[in-house]
C-alpha positions as CSV (number, residue, x, y, z in Angstrom):
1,X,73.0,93.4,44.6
2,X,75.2,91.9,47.2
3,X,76.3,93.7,49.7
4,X,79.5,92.9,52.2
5,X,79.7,94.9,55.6
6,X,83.0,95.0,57.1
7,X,83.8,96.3,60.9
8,X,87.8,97.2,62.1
9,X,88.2,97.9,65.4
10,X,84.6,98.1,66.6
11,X,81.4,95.7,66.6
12,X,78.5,97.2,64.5
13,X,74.9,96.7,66.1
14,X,72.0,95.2,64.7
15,X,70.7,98.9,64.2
16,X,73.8,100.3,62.9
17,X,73.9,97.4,60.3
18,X,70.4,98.0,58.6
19,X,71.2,101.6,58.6
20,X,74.1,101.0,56.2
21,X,71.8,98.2,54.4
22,X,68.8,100.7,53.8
23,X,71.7,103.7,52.8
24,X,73.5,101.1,50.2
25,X,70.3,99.7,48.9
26,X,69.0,103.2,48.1
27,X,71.7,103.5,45.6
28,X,70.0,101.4,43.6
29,X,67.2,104.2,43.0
30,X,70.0,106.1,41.2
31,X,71.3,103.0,39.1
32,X,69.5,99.9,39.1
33,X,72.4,98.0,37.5
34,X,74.8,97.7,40.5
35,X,76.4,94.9,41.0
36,X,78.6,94.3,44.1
37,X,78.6,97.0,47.3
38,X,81.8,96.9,49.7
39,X,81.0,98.9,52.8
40,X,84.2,98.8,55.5
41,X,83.5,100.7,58.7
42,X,86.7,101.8,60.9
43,X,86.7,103.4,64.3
44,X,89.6,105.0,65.0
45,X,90.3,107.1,68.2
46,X,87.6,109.3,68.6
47,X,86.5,109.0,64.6
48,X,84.8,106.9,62.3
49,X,85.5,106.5,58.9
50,X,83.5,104.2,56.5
51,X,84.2,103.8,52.9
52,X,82.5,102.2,50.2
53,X,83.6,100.5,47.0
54,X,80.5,100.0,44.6
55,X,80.9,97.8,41.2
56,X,78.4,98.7,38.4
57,X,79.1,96.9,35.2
58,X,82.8,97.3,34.9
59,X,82.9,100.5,36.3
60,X,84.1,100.4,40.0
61,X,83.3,104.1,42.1
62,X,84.9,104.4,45.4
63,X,84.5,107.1,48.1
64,X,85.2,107.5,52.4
65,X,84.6,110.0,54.7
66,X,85.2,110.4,58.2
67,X,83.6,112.2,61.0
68,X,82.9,111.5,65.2
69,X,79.8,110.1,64.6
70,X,79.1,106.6,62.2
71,X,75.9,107.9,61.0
72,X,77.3,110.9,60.0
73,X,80.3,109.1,57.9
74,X,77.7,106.9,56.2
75,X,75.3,109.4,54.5
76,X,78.6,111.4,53.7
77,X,79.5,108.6,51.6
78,X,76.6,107.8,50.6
79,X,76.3,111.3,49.0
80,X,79.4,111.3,47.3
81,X,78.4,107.8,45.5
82,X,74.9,109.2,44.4
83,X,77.1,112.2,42.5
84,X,79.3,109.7,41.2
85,X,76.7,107.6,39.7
86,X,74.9,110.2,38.4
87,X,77.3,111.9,36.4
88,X,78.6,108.3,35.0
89,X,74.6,107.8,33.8
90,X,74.4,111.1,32.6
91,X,77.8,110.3,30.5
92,X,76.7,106.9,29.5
93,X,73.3,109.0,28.2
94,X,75.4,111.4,26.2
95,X,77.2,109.3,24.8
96,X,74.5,107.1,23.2
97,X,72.4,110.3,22.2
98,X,75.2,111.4,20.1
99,X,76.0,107.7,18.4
100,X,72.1,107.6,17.4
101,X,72.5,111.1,16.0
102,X,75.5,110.5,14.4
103,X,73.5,107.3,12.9
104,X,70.5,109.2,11.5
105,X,72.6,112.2,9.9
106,X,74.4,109.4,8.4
107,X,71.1,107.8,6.9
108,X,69.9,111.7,5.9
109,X,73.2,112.7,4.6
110,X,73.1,109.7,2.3
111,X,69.8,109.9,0.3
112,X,69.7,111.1,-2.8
């Protein structure tokens, strides 16, 4: 997965980057097939807001939050993208249980 971390308005620390690396990289337990992870961190005022744009096959899920604290922001994002994903593989499972269905009531329907 490649990942791209992008700062406005503030310099990220060497702690605060692997944080975000171990939070996106989890992701992957969820869906395995991602391909691309945009992660743009913004410091505004007294409030950080961080969004991430993740690309998983052509699918592209997007989410932000914003809150005082960076940390905070992050895992609030990062929560929101774990229930995206996993209603898009439940969906994609769904959707392929019923075509094989479909397929073998076909092949039942048909014998004599």
């Amino acid at each position: 997965m490649k990942l791209t971390i992008t700062a406005r308005h503030c310099d990220l620390s060497a702690e605060e980057k692997t944080f975000i690396e171990e939070r996106v990289n989890g992701l992957l337990r969820f869906y395995s097939r991602i391909i691309e992870a945009h992660v743009t961190v913004v410091e505004e005022k007294h409030r950080h807001r961080a969004e991430i744009k993740v690309n998983i096959n052509n699918n592209v899920f997007f989410s932000e939050a914003e809150s005082p604290n960076l940390r905070q922001s992050v895992e609030q994002v990062i929560q929101r993208l774990q229930r995206q994903i996993k209603r898009h593989k439940d969906r994609f499972r769904r959707r392929t249980v019923n075509k094989e269905e479909l397929v073998s009531m076909g092949r039942e329907a048909s014998l004599p």
